[in-house]
C-alpha positions in Angstrom: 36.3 3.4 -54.1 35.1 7.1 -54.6 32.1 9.1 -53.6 29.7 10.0 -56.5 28.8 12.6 -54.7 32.1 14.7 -53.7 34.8 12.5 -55.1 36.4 11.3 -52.0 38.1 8.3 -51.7 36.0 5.8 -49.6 38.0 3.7 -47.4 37.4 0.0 -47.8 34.3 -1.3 -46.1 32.8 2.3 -45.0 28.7 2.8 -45.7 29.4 7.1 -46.0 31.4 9.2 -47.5 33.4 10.6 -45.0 33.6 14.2 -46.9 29.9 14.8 -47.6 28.5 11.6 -45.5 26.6 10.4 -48.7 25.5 6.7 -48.2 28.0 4.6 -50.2 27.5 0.6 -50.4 31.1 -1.7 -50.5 31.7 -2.7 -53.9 32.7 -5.9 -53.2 30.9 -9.0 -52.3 32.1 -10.7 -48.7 35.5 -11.6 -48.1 34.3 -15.4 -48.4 33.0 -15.0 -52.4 35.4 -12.5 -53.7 39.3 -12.2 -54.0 41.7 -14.6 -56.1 41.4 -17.6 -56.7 44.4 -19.5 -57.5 46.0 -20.9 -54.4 49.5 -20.2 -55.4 48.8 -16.7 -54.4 49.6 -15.3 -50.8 51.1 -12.4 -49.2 54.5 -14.5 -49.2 54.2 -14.9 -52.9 53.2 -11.2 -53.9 56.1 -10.0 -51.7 58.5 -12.5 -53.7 57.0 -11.0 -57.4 58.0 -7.4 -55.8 61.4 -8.6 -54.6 62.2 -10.5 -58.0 60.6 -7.5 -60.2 63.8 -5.4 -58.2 66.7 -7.4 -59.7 67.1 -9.8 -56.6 66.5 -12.7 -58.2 68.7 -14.3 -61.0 68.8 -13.8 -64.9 65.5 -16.1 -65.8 62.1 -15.4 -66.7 61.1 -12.7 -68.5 64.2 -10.5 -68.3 66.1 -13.9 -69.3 64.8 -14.9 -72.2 64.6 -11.1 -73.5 68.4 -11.6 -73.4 68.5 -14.9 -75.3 66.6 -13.4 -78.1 68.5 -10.8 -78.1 71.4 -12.7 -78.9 70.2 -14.8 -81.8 69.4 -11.3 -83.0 73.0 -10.5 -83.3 73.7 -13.7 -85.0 71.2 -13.2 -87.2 72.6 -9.6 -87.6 76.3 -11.8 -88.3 74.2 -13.5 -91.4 73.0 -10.7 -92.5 76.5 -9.1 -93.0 77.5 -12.7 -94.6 75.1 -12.4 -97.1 75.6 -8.7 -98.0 79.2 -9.3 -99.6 77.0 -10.9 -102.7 74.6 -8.2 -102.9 74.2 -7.3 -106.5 74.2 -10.6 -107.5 71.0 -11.7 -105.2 69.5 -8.5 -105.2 66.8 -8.8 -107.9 66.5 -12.8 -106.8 66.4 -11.5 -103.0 63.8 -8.9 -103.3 61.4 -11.4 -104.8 61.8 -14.1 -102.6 61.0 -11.2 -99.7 58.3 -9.7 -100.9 55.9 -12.0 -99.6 58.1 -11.9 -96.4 57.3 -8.2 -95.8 53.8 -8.9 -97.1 53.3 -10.9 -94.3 55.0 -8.3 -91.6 53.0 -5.5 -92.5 49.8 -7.6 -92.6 50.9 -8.5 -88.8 51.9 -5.3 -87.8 48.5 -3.5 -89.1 46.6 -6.3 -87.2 48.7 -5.7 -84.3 48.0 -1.9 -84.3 44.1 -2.7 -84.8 44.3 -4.8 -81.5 46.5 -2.6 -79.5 44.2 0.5 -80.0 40.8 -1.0 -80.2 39.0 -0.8 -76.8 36.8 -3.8 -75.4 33.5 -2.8 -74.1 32.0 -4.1 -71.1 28.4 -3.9 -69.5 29.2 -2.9 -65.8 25.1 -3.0 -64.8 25.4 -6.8 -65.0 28.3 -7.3 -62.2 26.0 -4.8 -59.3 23.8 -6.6 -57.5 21.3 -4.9 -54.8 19.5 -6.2 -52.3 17.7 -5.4 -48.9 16.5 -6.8 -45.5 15.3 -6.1 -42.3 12.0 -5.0 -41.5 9.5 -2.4 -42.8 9.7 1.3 -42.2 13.4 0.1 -40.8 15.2 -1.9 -43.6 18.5 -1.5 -44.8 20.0 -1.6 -48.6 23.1 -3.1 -49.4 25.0 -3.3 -52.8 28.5 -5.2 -54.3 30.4 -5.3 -57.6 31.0 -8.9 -58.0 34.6 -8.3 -59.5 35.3 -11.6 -59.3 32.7 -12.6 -61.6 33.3 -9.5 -63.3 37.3 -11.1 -64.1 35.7 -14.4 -65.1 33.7 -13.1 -67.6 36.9 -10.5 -69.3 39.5 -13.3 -68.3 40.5 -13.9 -71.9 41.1 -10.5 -72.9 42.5 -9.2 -69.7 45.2 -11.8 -69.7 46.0 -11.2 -72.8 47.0 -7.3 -72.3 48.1 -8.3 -68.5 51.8 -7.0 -69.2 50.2 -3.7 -71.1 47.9 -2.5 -68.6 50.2 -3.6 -66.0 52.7 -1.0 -67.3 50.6 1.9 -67.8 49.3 0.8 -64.1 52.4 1.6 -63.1 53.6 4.7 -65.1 50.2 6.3 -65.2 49.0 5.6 -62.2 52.1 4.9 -59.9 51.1 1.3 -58.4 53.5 -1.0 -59.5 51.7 -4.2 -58.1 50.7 -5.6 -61.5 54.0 -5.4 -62.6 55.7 -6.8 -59.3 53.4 -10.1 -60.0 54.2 -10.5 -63.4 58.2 -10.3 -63.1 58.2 -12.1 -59.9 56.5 -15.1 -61.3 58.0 -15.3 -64.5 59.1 -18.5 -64.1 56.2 -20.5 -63.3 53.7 -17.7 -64.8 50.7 -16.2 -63.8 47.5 -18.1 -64.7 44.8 -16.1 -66.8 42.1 -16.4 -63.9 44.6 -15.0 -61.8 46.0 -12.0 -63.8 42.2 -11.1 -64.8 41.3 -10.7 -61.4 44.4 -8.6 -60.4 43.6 -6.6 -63.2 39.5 -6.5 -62.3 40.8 -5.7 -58.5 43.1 -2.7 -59.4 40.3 -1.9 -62.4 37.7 -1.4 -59.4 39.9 0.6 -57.2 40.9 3.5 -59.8 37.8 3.8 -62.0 34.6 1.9 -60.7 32.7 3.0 -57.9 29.1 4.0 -56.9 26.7 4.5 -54.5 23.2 3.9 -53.5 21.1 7.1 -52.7 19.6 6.2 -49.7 20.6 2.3 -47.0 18.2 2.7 -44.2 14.3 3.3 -42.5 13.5 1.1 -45.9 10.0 0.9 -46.6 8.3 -2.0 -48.5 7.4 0.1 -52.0 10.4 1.9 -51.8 12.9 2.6 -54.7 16.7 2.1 -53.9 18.3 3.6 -57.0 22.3 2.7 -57.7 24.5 5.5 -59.3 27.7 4.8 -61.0 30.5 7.1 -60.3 33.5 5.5 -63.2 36.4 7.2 -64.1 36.3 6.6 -68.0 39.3 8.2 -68.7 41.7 6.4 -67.0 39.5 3.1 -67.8 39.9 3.6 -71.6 43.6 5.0 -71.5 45.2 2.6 -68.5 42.6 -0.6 -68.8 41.7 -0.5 -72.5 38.1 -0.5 -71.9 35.0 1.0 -72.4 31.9 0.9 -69.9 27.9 0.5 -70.4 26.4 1.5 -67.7 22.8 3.1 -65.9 21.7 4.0 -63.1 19.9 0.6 -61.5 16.8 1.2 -59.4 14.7 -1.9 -57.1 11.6 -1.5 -55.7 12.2 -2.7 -51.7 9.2 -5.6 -51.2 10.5 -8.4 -49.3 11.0 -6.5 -45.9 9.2 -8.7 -43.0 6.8 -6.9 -40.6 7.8 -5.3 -37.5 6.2 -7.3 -34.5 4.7 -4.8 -31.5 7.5 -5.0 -28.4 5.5 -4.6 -25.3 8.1 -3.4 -22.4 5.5 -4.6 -19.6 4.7 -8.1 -21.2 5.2 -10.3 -17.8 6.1 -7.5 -15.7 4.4 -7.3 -12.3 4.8 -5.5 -9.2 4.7 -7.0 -5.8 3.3 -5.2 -1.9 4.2 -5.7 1.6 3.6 -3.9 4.3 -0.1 -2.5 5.4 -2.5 -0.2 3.6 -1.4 3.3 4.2 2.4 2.2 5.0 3.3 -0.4 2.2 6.0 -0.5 -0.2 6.1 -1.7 -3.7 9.1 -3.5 -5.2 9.7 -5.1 -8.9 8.3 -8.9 -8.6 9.2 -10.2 -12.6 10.5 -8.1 -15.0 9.0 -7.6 -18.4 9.9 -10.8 -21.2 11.5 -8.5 -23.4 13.9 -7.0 -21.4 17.6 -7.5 -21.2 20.4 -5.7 -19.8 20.1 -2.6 -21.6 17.2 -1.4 -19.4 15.9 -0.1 -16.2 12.5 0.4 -14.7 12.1 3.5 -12.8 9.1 3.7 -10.2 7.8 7.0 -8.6 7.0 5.9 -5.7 7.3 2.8 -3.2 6.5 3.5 0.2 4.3 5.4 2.5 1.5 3.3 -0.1 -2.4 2.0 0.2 -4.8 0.7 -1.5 -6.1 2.0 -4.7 -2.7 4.1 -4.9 -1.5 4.3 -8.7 2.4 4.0 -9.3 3.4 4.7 -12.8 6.4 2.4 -13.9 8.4 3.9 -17.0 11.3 2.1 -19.0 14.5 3.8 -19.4 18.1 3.4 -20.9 21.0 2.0 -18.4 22.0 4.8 -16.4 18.9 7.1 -17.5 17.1 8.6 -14.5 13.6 9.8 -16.6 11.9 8.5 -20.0 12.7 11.7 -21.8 12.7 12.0 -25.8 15.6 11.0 -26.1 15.4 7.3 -24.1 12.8 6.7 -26.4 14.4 7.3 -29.6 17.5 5.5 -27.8 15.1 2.6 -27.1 13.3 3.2 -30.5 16.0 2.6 -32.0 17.5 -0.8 -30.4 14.3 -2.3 -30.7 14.2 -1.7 -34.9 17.1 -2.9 -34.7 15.5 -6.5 -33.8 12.5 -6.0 -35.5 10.0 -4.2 -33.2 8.5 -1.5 -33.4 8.2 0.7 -30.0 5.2 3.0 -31.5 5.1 6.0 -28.9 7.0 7.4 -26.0 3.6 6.5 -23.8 3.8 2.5 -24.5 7.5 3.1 -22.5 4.9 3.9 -19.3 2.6 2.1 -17.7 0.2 2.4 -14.5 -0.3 0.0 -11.6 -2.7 0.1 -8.9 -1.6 -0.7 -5.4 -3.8 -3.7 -3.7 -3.8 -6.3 -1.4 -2.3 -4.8 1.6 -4.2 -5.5 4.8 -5.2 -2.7 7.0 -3.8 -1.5 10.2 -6.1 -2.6 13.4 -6.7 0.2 15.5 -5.4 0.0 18.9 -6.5 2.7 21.6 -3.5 3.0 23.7 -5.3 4.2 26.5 -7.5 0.9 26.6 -7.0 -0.6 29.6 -5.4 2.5 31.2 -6.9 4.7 33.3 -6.3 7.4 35.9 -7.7 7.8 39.8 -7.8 10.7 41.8 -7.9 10.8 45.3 -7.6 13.1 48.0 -9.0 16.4 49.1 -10.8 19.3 46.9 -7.7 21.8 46.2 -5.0 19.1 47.4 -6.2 16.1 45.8 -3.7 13.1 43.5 -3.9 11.5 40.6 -2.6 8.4 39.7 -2.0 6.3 36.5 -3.7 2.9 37.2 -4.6 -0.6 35.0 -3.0 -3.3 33.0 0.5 -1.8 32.0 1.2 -5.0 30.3 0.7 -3.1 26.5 3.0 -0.6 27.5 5.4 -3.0 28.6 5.3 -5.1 25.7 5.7 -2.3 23.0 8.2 -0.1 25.3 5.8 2.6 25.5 5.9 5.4 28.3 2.6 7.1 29.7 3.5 10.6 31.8 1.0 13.2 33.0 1.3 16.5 33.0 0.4 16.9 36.8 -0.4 14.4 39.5 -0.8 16.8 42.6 -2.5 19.9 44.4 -5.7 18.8 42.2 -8.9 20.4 42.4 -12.0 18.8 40.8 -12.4 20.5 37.6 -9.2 20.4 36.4 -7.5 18.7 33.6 -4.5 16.0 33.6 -3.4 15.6 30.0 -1.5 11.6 29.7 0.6 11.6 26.9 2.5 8.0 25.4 5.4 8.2 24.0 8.0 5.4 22.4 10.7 3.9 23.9 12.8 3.5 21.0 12.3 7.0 19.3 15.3 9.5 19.1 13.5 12.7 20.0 13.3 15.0 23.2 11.1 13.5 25.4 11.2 15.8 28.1 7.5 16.5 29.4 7.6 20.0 28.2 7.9 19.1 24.3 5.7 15.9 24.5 2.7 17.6 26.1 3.4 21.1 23.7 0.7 22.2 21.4 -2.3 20.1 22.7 -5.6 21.0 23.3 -8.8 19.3 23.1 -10.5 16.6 25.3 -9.1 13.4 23.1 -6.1 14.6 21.3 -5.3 13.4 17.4 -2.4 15.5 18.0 -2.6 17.5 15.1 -1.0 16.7 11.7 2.4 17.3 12.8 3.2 14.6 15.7 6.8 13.0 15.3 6.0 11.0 18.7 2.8 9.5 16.9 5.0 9.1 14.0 7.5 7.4 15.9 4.9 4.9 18.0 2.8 4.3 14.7 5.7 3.4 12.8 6.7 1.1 15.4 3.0 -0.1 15.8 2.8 -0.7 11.6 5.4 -3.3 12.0 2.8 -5.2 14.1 -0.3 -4.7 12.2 -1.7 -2.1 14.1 -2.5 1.9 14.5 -3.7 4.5 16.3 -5.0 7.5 16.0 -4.0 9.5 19.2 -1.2 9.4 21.5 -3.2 12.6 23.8 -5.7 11.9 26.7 -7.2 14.9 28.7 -8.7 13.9 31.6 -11.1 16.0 33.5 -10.6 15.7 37.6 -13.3 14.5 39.7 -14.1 12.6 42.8 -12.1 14.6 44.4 -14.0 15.4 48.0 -15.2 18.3 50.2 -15.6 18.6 53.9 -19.3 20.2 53.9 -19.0 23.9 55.4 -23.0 22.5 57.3 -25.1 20.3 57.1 -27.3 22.1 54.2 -24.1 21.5 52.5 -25.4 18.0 51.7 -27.6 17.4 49.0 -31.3 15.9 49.4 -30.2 12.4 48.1 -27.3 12.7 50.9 -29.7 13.8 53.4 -32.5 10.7 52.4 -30.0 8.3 52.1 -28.7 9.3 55.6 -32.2 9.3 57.2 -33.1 5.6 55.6 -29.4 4.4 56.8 -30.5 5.7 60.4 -33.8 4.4 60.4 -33.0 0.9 59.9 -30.3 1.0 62.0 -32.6 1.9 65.2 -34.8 -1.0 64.3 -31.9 -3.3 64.4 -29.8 -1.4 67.0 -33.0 -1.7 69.6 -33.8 -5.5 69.3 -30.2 -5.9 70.0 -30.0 -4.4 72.7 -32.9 -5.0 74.8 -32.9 -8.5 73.7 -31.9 -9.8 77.3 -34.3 -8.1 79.2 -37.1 -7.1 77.1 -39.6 -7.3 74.1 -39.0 -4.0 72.7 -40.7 -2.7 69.0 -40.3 0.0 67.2 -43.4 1.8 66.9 -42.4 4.9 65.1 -39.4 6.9 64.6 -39.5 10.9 63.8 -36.4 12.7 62.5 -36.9 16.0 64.4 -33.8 17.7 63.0 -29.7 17.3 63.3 -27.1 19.2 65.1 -23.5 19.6 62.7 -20.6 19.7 64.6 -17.7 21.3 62.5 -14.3 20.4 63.4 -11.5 22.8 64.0 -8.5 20.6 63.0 -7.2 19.7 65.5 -9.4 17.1 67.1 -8.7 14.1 64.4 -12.3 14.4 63.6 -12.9 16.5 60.9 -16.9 16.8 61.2 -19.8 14.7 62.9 -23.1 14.8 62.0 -26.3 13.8 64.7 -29.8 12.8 63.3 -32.0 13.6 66.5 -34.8 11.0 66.0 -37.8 11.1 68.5 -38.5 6.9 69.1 -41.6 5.3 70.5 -41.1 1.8 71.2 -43.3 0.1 73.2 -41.3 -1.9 75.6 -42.1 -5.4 77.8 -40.1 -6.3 80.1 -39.1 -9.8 81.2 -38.1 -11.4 84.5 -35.5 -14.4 84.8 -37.5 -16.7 83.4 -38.0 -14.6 80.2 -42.2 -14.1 80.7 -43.5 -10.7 80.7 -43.7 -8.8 83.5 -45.0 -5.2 82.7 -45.9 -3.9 79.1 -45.6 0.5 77.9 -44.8 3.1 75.2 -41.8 4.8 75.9 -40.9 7.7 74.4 -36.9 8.4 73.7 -34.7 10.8 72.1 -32.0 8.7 70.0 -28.7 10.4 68.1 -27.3 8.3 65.1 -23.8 9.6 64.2 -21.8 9.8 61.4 -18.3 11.2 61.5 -15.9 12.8 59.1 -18.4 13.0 56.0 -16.7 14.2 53.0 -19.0 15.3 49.7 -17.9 14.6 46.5 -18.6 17.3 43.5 -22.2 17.0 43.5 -22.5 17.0 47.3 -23.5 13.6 47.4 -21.4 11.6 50.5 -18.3 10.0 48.8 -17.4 9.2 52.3 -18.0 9.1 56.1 -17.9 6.4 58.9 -21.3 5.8 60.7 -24.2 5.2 61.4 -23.2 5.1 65.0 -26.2 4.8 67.4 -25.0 7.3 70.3 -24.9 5.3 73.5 -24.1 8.0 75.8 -27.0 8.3 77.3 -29.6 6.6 79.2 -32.9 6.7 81.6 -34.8 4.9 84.1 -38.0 3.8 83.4 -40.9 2.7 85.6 -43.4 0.5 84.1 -46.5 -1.1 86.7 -46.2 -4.9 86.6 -48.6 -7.1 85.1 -49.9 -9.2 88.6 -50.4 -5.8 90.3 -47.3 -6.3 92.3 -45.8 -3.0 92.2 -43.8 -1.3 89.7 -41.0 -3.0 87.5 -38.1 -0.1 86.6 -35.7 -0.6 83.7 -32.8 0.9 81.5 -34.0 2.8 78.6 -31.0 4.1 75.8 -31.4 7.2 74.6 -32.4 10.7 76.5 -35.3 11.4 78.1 -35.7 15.0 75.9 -33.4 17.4 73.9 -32.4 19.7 76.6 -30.8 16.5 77.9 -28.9 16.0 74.7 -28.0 19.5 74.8 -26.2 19.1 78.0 -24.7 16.1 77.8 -23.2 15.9 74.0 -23.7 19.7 72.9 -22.6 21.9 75.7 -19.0 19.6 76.0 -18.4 19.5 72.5 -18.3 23.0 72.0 -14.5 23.4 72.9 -13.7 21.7 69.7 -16.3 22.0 67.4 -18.3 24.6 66.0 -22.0 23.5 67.0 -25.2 23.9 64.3 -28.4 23.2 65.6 -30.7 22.1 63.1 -33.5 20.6 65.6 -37.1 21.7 65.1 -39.8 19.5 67.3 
């Protein structure tokens, strides 16, 4: 076959020229309705015709029985010669008997001449047939030469001239195939059918061939036009014949619909994880997908809710839906008759849901931190239920725990077990401020314990606690050091101490009440150090009780007001920020000192004296308790009667 277009031989079965790439359909209809049909015919069989056509076989068939006529030629030759010794007696008898002889030749021999130069014309547009398929806007065109039926039709007359054409085949065109066949089954013969299709085959391959001008993106209501390309030369000179032929044109209407092809039909995505941390995976992939294709997804992790993830569908081994995946996909899918309409039905957007939240945890919950001790020297320590940290491998440090003073701040700061980072306390407490820390948006320890955390459900916002000392106490410097709630709660403390402290102890010996008690002042004793005590405090009280006492048998024996000077005590006070006592030991009701008392008896007998506690006045108090004390304590009086 040969390109209209350039001329170029086409080789068998191609759709293009391979010279000027001009579309060019195969002549020939499939291998399983064209070709010879007599049985006898094989490879085997040709390749016997070409070896008896060389001379190997032996002196019969055609080259045989040229020979046998040849001979009765001579002999008829012999007779001739016989018959010319009597010439001029037969010659006016001879030349009449042979005149209708020769009439008869020449008669032959004109007829032959007629039928050896006349040309048979054939109609080539009825042996092409075109058809198409596929779907519209992609359809194809195809087109054959059914030379088969073409030989059927011609079989008579190409039979007949088989040896002829076969000849000038071979001398004019240099493919001695035709001729091979013929004196390699000159024996049994070549059948008509046989030799007309040999003759139709070789007829196609030197002088018939076409092309259509345009195979594929058929439309329905397009026009697929054939155009012959025939050599008519060598047709009419070699074959004998004379073509009819046009160009052939169809309008394409029978191409089916492309159906819509939806990438994303069935396709889902599936979440795990918890909002904010989850990550999305490929749950079904889409109906219409084989092996050919990839979904690519721009993100799966770090999601949450209401996050969109665009999904796009690419060619294996592509790594983004570019123009050229689509046409690639485009394409395939025309291919199979659907249509893939734009590069944005290749993408398709999803919407993250379902993933539960994280509970916030407070790490500190539970946790908590005491301080003790002295303003200026005080402690702190981490106290509570440690049973969080020790389930999750979690670490609390502080940043100091000594040398306190109230005021001050101890920052607590968590870190994980598991992490890989420096934990040393000088990075994990770095770049903090603030009361409650969220530790800024750059915390690869909160990353850490909240990653660790998300595989438990849970959260937090803060790893950072600053914590503000306090509690811490104060020795006063006096006793104006103490505040007027300390001073009243003092005073109450001290006054219901003496009403309970005097029924005790008169109890065995006397009816004693409390008639009123009168805080007249205190004296501060400030401690030097060295005496264990660090402070003591006297409320001076002026008491009048009056006082009955009792004989043996427990009756009254004298009744009086008495008038005493009582000291409650309290040692080692210590104020907390506010000056308010956070601690002290007391009230002690002073019983160093006492005084007799005389008191006339009831039946006139005389004068009844007892033991009163207490001190007769505050000069008393001043020698006794003051005066000694002075070695070791620094003395404030604060007495005003």
């Amino acid at each position: 076959m040969y390109c209209t277009n350039c001329g170029a031989k086409i080789p068998e079965g191609a759709d293009q020229c391979p010279r000027c790439g001009k579309p060019v359909m195969n002549l020939k209809k499939p291998s399983s309705e064209a070709g010879p049909k007599d049985p006898e015919i094989t490879s085997e069989n040709r390749q016997a015709g070409s070896a008896a056509a060389s001379g190997e076989t032996a002196k019969t068939g055609i080259s045989g029985t040229t020979q046998s006529v040849s001979g009765n030629t001579q002999s008829v030759s012999g007779n001739t010669q016989a018959v010319s010794g009597n010439t001029h007696k037969m010659k006016n008898g001879l030349m009449r008997k042979l005149l209708p002889v020769f009439a008869v030749l020449a008669a032959v021999i004109v007829l032959l001449a007629l039928r050896t130069t006349r040309k048979k014309t054939i109609d080539l547009d009825d042996y092409v047939t075109i058809s198409s398929r596929g779907y519209n806007t992609a359809g194809t065109a195809s087109a054959y030469f059914d030379v088969s039926q073409f030989a059927e039709d011609n079989e008579k007359w190409l039979a007949e001239h088989y040896n002829t054409i076969a000849k000038k085949v071979k001398n004019k065109l240099g493919d001695d195939e035709l001729v091979n066949m013929a004196e390699g089954y000159a024996d049994s013969g070549l059948s008509s059918s046989l030799k007309a299709e040999l003759i139709a085959e070789e007829l196609q391959n030197s002088c018939i061939s076409g092309g259509l001008d345009k195979i594929s993106n058929l439309s329905n209501g397009d026009e697929v036009t054939w155009h012959w390309n025939i050599d008519k030369e060598t047709a009419a000179s070699v074959f004998g014949l004379k073509f009819r032929c046009h160009d052939i044109s169809i309008k394409v209407d029978n191409l089916e619909k492309l159906k819509e092809w939806d990438p994303f039909d069935n396709f889902s995505l599936s979440y795990s994880g918890y909002n904010t941390m989850g990550t999305a995976e490929i749950a079904e992939y889409g109906t219409n997908i084989d092996y050919r294709y990839t979904y690519l997804l721009d993100k799966t992790e770090g999601l949450s809710n209401g996050d969109e993830i665009t999904v796009c569908l690419v060619p294996n081994g592509s790594d983004e839906l570019d123009e050229n995946a689509y046409e690639e996909i485009k394409t395939w899918e025309l291919d199979s008759g659907y249509e893939v309409k734009s590069i944005d039905s290749l993408r398709k957007k999803f919407t993250v849901s379902g993933l539960p939240d994280l509970t916030d945890v407070d790490l500190f919950d539970g946790v908590s931190v005491t301080f003790s001790g002295e303003d200026n020297d005080g402690t702190a320590e981490l106290t509570g239920d440690s049973d969080f940290a020790d389930s999750y491998g979690l670490t609390y440090r502080m940043d100091k725990s000594d040398h306190l003073s109230n005021g001050d701040t101890v920052t607590v700061a968590v870190t994980y077990n598991g992490d890989s980072l420096n934990s040393d306390t000088q990075d994990i407490f770095s770049g903090i401020s603030g009361e409650t820390e969220k530790s800024g948006d750059e915390d690869p320890y909160l990353d850490a314990i909240n990653a660790m955390l998300a595989e438990r459900g849970m959260k937090t916002a803060y790893r950072i606690k600053k914590i503000t000392v306090s509690g811490l106490t104060h020795l006063p410097a006096s006793a104006a050091d103490l505040s007027d709630r300390a001073a009243e709660d003092l005073k109450k403390q001290a006054e219901d101490f003496i009403s309970a402290r005097t029924a005790e102890i008169y109890d065995s010996y006397a009816h004693v009440s409390v008639s009123s008690t009168d805080c007249i002042g205190n004296y501060f004793l400030k401690g030097d150090g060295e005496t264990g005590t660090d402070n003591i405090l006297y409320l001076v009280y002026k008491v009048t009780q009056n006082f009955q006492p009792l004989d043996s048998q427990g009756s009254v024996t004298a009744s009086g007001d008495i008038t005493a000077y009582v000291l409650i005590e309290y040692d080692d006070l210590h104020l907390d920020a506010d000056n308010h006592i956070a601690s002290m030991r007391g009230p002690i009701y002073y019983q160093g000192g006492s005084f007799r008392q005389d008191f006339d008896r009831n039946d006139g007998n005389g004068r009844d004296a007892r033991n009163i506690t207490g001190f007769r006045d505050l000069q008393e108090i001043k020698d006794s308790v003051l005066v000694p004390a002075e070695e070791f304590y620094k003395v404030e009086d604060n007495t005003e009667e």
